[in-house]
N, C-alpha and C positions, 0 to 999 in steps of 0.2 A: 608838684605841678598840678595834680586833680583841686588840692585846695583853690587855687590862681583861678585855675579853668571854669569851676563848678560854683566860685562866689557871686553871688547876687550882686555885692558891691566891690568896689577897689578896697585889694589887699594893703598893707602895710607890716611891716616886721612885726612893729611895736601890736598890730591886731594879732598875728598869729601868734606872738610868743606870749600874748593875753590868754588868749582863747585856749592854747595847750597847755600852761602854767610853768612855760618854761622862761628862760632870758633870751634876750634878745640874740646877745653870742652866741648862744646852743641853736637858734635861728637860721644866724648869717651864716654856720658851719657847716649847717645841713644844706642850705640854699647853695653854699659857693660853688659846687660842681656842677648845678643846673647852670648858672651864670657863667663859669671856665667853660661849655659845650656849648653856651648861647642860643640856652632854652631859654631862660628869665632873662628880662631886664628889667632897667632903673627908668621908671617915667614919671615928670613932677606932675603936680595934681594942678591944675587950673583952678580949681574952687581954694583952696588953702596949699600956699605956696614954700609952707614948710614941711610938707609931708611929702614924700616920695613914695609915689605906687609899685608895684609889685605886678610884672604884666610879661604874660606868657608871648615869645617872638610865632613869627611864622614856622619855624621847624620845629619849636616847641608843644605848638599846638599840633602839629601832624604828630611827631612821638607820644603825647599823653592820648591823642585820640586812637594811637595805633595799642599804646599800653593797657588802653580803656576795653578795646575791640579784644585783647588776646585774653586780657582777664575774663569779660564773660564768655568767651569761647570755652575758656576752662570751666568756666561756673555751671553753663549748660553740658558740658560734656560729661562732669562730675553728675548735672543731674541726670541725665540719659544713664550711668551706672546706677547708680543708688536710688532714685525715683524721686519724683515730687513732694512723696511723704516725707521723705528723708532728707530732703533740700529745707525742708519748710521747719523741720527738727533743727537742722543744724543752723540756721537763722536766730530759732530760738533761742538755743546755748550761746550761739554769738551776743545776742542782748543780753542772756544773763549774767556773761561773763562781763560784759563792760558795764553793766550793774550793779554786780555783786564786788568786782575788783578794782577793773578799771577805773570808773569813775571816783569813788571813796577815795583813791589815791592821788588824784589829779587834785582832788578837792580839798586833801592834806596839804600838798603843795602849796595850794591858794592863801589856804589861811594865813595868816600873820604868824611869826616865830613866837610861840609863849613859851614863860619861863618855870621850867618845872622845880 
């Protein structure tokens, strides 16, 4: 739902299962319980009429904004224990880790299957 919420432009399946390196099925499977709660809906696109958008309803947008609200409530709360210095650490390892890990494996995925 934050993807939906948070994109500059209209979503589409076929953009998010690009952009995370997955298929489109692994997509629609994670989407279908936002859509069975009628968070998400299907809206066609006006500029090109074979694409269908990806578009957050009005109670969706109250849930991802209220999801949005309780996660940094945590985040500052975490920082009020541990302090600023130790927010700002842990930030840190969060990039290295999707640096070091994360990414390199998404980017496996991407590639093309070669034959060893």
């Amino acid at each position: 739902m934050a993807a939906v919420a948070d994109s500059d432009e209209p979503l589409t399946m076929t953009k998010i299962a690009k952009d995370r390196g997955v298929t489109k099925g692994a997509v629609a499977r994670q989407l279908k319980p936002l859509f069975d709660c009628g968070y998400l809906k299907h809206m066609p696109d006006e500029k090109d009429h074979r694409r269908v958008l990806l578009v957050l309803t009005s109670e969706g947008k109250a849930v991802e904004k209220q999801m949005t609200m309780k996660v940094q409530q945590r985040f500052h709360k975490w920082l009020d224990i541990f302090g600023v210095e130790e927010g700002k650490s842990f930030l840190k390892t969060l990039k290295r880790f999707q640096n070091l890990i994360v990414q390199p494996e998404l980017n496996k995925k991407i590639e093309p299957n070669q034959d060893l």
